[in-house]
C-alpha positions as CSV (number, residue, x, y, z in Angstrom):
1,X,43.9,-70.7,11.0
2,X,44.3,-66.8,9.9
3,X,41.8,-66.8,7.1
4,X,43.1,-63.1,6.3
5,X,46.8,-64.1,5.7
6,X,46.0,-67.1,3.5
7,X,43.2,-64.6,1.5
8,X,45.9,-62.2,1.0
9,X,47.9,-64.6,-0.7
10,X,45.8,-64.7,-3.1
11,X,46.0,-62.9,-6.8
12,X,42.6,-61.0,-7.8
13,X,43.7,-60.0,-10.9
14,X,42.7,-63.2,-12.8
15,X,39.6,-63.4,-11.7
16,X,37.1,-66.1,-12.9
17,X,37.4,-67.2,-16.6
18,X,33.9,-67.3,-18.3
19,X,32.2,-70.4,-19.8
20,X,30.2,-70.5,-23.3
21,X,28.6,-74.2,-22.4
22,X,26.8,-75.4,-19.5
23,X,28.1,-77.7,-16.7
24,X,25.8,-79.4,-17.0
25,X,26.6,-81.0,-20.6
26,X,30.1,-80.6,-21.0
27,X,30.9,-84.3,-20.9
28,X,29.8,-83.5,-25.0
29,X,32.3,-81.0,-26.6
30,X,30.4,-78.3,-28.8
31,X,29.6,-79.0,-32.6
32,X,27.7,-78.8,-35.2
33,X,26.0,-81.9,-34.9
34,X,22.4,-81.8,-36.2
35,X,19.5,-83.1,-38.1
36,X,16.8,-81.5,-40.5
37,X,12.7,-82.3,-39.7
38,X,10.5,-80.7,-41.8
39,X,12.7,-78.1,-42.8
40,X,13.7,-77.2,-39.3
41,X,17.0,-78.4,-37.7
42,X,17.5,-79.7,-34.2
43,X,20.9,-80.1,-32.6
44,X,21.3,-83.7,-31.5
45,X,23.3,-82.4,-28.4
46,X,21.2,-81.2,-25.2
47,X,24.3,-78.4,-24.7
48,X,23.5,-76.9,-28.6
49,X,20.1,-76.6,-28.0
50,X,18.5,-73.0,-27.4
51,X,15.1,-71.1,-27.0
52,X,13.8,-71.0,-30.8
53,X,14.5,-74.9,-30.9
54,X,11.5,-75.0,-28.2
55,X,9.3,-72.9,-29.5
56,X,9.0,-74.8,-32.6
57,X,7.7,-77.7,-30.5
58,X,5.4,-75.8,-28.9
59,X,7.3,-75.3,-25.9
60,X,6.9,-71.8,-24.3
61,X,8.0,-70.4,-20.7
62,X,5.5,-68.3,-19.0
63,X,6.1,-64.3,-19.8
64,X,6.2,-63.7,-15.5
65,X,6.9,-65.7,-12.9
66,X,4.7,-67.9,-10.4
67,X,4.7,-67.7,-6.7
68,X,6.8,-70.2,-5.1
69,X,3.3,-70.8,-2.4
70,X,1.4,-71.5,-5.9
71,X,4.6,-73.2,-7.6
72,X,4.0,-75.6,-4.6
73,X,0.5,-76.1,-4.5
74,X,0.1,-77.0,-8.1
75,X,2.5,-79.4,-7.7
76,X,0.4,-81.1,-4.5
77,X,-2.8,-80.8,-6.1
78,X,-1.4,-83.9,-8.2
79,X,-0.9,-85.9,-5.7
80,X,-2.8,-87.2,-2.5
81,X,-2.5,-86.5,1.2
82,X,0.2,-88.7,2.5
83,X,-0.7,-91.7,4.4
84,X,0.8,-90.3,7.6
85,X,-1.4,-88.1,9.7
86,X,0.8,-85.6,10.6
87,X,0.3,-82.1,9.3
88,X,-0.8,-80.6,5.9
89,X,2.6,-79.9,5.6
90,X,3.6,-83.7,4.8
91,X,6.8,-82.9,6.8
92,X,7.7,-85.2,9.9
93,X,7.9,-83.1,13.2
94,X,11.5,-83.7,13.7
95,X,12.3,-82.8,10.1
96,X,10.4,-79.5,10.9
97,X,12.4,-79.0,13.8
98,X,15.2,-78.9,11.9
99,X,14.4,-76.9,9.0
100,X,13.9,-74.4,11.9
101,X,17.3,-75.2,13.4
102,X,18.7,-74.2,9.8
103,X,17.6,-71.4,10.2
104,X,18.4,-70.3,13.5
105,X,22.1,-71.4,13.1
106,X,22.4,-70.4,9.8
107,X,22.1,-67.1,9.9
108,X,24.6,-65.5,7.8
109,X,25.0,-65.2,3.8
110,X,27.4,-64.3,1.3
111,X,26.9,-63.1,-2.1
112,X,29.2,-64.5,-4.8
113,X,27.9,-62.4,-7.4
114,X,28.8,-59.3,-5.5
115,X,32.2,-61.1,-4.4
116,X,33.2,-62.1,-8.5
117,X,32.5,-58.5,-9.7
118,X,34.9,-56.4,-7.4
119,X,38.6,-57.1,-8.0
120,X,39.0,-57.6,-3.9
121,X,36.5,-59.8,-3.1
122,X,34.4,-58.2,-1.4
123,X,33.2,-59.7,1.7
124,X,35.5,-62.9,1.3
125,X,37.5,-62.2,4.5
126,X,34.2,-61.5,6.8
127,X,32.7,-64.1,5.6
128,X,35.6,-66.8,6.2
129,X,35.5,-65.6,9.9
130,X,32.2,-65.8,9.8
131,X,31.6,-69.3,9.1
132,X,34.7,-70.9,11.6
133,X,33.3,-69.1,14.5
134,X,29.7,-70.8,13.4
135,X,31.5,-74.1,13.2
136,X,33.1,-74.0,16.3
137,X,30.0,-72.3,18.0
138,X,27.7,-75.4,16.6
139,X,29.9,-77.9,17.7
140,X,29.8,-76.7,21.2
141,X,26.3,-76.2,21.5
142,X,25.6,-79.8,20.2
143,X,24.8,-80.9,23.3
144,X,22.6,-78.0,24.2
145,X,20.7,-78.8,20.7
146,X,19.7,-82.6,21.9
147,X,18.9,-81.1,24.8
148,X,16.0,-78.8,23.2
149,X,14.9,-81.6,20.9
150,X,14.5,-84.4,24.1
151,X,12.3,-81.6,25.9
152,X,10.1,-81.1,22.5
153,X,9.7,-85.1,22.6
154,X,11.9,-86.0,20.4
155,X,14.4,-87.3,21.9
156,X,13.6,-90.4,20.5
157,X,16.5,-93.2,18.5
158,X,15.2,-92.2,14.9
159,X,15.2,-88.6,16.1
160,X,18.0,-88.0,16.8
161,X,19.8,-90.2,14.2
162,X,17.5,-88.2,11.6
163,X,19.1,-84.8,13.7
164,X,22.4,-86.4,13.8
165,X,22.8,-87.0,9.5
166,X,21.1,-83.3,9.4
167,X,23.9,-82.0,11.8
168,X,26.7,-83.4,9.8
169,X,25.5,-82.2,6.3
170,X,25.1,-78.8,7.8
171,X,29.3,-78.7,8.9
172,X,30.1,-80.6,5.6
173,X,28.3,-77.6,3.4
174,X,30.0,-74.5,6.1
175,X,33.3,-76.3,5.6
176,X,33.4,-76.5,1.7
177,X,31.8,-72.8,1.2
178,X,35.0,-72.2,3.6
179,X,37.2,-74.1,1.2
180,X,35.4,-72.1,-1.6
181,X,36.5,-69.0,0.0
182,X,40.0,-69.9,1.0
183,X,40.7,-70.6,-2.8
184,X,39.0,-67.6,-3.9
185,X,40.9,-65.2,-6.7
186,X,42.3,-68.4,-8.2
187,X,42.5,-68.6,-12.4
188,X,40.2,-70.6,-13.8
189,X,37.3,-71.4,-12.0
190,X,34.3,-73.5,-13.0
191,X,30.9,-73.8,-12.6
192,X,31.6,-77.3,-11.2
193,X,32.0,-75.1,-8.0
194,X,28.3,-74.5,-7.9
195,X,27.3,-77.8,-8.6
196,X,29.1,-79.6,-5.9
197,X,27.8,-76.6,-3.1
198,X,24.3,-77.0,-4.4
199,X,24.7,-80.4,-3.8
200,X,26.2,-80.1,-0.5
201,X,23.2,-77.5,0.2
202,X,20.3,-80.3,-0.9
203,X,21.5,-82.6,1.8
204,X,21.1,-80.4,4.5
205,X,17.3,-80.2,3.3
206,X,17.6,-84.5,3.8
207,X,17.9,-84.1,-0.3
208,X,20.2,-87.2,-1.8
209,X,21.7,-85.6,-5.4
210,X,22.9,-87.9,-8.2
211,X,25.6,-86.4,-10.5
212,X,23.6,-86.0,-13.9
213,X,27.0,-87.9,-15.8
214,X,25.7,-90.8,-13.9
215,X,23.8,-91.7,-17.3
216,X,23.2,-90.2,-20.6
217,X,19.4,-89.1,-21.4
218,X,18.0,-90.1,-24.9
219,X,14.9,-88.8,-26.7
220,X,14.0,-89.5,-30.1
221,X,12.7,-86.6,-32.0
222,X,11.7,-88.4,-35.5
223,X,14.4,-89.4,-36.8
224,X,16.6,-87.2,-34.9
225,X,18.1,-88.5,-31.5
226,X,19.0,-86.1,-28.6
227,X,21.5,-87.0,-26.2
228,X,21.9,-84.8,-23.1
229,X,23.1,-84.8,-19.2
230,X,22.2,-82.8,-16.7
231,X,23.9,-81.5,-13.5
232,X,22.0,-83.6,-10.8
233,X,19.1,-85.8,-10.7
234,X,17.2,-86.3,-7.6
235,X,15.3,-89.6,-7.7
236,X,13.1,-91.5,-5.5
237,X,14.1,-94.1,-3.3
238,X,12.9,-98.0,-4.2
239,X,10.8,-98.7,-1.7
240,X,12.2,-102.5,-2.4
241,X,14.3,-104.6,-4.6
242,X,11.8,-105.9,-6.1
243,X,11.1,-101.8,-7.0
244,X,14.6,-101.5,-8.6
245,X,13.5,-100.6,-11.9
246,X,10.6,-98.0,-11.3
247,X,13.0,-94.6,-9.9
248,X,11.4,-91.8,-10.7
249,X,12.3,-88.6,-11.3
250,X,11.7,-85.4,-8.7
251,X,13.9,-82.9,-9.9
252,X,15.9,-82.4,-12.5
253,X,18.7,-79.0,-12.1
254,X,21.0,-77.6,-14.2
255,X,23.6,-75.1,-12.9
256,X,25.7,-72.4,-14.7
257,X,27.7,-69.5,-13.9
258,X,26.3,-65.9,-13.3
259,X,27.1,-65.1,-16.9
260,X,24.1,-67.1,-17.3
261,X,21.9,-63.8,-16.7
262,X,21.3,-61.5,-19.7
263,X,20.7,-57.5,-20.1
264,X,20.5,-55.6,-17.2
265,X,19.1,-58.1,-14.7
266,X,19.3,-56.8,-11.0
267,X,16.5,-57.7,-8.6
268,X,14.7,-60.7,-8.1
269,X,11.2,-59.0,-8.1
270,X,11.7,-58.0,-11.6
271,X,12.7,-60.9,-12.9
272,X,11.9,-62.7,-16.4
273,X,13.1,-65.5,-18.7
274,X,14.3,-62.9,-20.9
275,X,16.9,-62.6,-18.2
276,X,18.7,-65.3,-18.9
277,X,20.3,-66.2,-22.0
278,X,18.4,-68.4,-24.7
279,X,21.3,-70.9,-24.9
280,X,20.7,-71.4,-20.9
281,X,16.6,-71.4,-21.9
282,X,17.0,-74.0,-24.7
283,X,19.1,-76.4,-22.5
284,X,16.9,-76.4,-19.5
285,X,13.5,-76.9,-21.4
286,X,14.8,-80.1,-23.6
287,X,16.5,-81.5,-20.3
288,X,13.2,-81.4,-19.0
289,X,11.4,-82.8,-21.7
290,X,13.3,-85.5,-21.7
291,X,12.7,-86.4,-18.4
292,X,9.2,-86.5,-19.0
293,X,8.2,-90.1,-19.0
294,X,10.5,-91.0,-15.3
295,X,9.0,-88.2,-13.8
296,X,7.3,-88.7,-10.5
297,X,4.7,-85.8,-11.3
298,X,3.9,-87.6,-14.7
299,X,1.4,-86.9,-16.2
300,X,0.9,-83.6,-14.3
301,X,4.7,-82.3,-15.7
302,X,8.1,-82.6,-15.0
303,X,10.3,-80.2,-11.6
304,X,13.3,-78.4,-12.0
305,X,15.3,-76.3,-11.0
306,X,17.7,-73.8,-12.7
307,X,20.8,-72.7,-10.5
308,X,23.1,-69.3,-11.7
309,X,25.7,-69.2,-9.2
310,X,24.0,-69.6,-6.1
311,X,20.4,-68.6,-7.5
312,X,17.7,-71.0,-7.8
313,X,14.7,-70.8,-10.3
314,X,12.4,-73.8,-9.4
315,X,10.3,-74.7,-12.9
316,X,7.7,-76.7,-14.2
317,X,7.3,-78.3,-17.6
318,X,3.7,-79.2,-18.7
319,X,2.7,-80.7,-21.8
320,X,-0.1,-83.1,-22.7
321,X,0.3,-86.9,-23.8
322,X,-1.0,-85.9,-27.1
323,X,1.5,-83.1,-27.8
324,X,4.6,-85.2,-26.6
325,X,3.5,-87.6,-28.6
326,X,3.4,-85.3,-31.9
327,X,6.9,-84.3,-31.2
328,X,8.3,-88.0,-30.6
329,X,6.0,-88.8,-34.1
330,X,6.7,-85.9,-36.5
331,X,9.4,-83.6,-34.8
332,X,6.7,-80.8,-34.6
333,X,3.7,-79.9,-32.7
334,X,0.5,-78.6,-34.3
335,X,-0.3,-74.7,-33.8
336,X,-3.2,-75.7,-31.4
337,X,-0.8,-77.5,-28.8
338,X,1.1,-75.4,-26.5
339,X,3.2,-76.6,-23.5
340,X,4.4,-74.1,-21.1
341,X,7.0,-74.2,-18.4
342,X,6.2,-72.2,-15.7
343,X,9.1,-71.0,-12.8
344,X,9.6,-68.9,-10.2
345,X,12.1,-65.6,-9.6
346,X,15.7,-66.5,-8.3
347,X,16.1,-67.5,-4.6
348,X,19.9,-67.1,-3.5
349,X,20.5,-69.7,-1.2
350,X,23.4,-68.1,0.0
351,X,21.2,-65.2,0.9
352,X,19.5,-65.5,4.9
353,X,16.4,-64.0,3.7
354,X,15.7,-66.1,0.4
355,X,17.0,-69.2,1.8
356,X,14.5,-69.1,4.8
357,X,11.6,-68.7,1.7
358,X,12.7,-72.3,0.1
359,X,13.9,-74.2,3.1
360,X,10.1,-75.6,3.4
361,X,10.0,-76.7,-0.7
362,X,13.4,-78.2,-0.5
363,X,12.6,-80.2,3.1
364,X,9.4,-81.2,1.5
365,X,11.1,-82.5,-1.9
366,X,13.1,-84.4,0.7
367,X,10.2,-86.3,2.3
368,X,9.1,-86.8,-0.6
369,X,12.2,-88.3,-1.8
370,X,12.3,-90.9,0.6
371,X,8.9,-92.0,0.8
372,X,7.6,-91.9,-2.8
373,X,4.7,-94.7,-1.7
374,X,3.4,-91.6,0.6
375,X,2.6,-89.7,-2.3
376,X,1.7,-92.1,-5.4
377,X,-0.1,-90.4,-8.4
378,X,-4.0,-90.2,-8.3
């Protein structure tokens, strides 16, 4: 296929239209919608809500960012050492082979950002050749890959079926970034983009998304009732039938376009939540309160993860029985109660360098994912 003739084809001109309302919620058109508590009006839409909304329930995000080391350890801290005796690391040997294999095949990145903001797309050509020749280059070396992993003893059936779903999420994620690129310069483009190559992305890490439309959230605030959806869900496996009705929640994500970013935001390292826009803010915190009571880190808090374009901002909501209660009771939280969500800077996963910083956290939400009995609450 010549990538460069069928990119050529392309108009730049029309660029990507920008969005005022999250992917995450737009299966609820904008309005007015609200309800008065004490004075103080809440929108009864997740999509309407915004960063002043939390602060009146005592919901503040953390001035700087937390280390995604410390981001991680806080959240283990809750829970105890799995009942496998493998490493610290709660991640199976073959599963850490592979999260190195990622990284040694995966070598190259693209940055969308860049890409959107220059009328010619820059890098979209490179990058197309780029990911064929690692398609067909993988594909020969599969062989050659079994090979290594039968030598490191793990050449075993599960093994290698485990390398086998890993290898085939890898090519399903190349192939639709490549089907991103091809169609690139086209009018009209969504956010719904990002969602379904973040999805595509969790799998390779043995993540298994749920579309967030799957179910409408409800929280009752007083008499007010908030209804809301978020991008993806990723929850536990039942570890039986009988277990049907106790999934829990691991992370919760919402994902919006690079418009999502506010002033004069450039570099990671100096990154704040006054970077990104309150609307964005106000969204993610009530989609993560109102996860609070399925989530699997109850009653430490509740994971997330905020995604602008290809950037991810893992967070953490945490907030005391007694305070959630006050804002279920009264719609407002007593100045003495303060919950605080804390997150991390952006990590592009489209970026060689960042991606190889997460690739542990995201293999390690995927162990956890599928053996939630592992890691039950103290």
């Amino acid at each position: 296929m010549s990538v460069r003739r069928n990119f050529l084809r392309k108009k730049h001109g029309s660029g990507e239209s920008s969005s005022s309302s999250a992917m995450g919620y737009t299966t609820e058109t904008e309005s007015s919608d609200s309800c008065k508590i004490n004075d103080k009006k809440y929108q009864t839409k997740a999509s309407e809500w915004k960063l002043g909304h939390l602060k009146e329930l005592g919901i503040h995000y953390d001035k700087t960012p937390i280390d995604l080391d410390i981001f991680v350890s806080n959240l283990k801290e809750g829970l105890p050492k799995p009942k496998a005796t493998n490493r610290d690391t709660d991640i199976p040997e073959i599963n850490r082979s592979l999260l190195q294999l990622t990284k040694d095949w995966w070598k190259f990145s693209f940055d969308f950002e860049c890409a959107e903001k220059s009328l010619a797309g820059t890098g979209v050509i490179e990058s197309l050749e780029e990911v064929e020749e690692a398609i067909e280059i993988f594909e020969q070396e599969n062989y050659n890959i079994v090979e290594s992993l039968e030598k490191a003893g793990q050449g075993d059936l599960k093994s290698l079926q485990t390398y086998s779903v890993w290898r085939m999420n890898l090519l399903d994620f190349w192939k639709y970034f490549s089907i991103l690129l091809t169609r690139w310069g086209n009018p009209y483009q969504r956010e719904g983009r990002f969602t379904c190559l973040f999805m595509a992305f969790s799998k390779i890490c043995f993540l298994y998304p749920e579309p967030g439309k799957s179910y409408c959230e409800i929280l009752q605030i007083k008499d007010v009732t908030v209804h809301g959806i978020p991008d993806v869900r990723f929850m536990t496996f039942p570890a039986s039938s009988s277990e049907k009705n106790h999934l829990q929640l691991i992370v919760v994500t919402e994902v919006e376009q690079y418009d999502a970013f506010r002033d004069d935001y450039i570099k990671a390292e100096s990154f704040t939540y006054e970077n990104v826009s309150t609307r964005v803010l106000g969204q993610h915190g009530i989609a993560l309160l109102m996860e609070r009571e399925c989530s699997f880190f109850f009653p430490t808090g509740v994971v997330g993860m905020l995604c602008i374009g290809t950037k991810v901002v893992f967070t953490f909501l945490q907030i005391s029985q007694a305070h959630y209660q006050q804002i279920r009771d009264k719609g407002k939280a007593d100045k003495s109660s303060k919950a605080t969500i804390s997150y991390t800077r952006p990590y592009n996963y489209m970026d060689a360098s960042d991606r190889a910083e997460i690739l542990e956290t995201l293999f390690w939400f995927g162990h956890v994912q599928s053996n939630p009995k592992q890691f039950s609450i103290k």
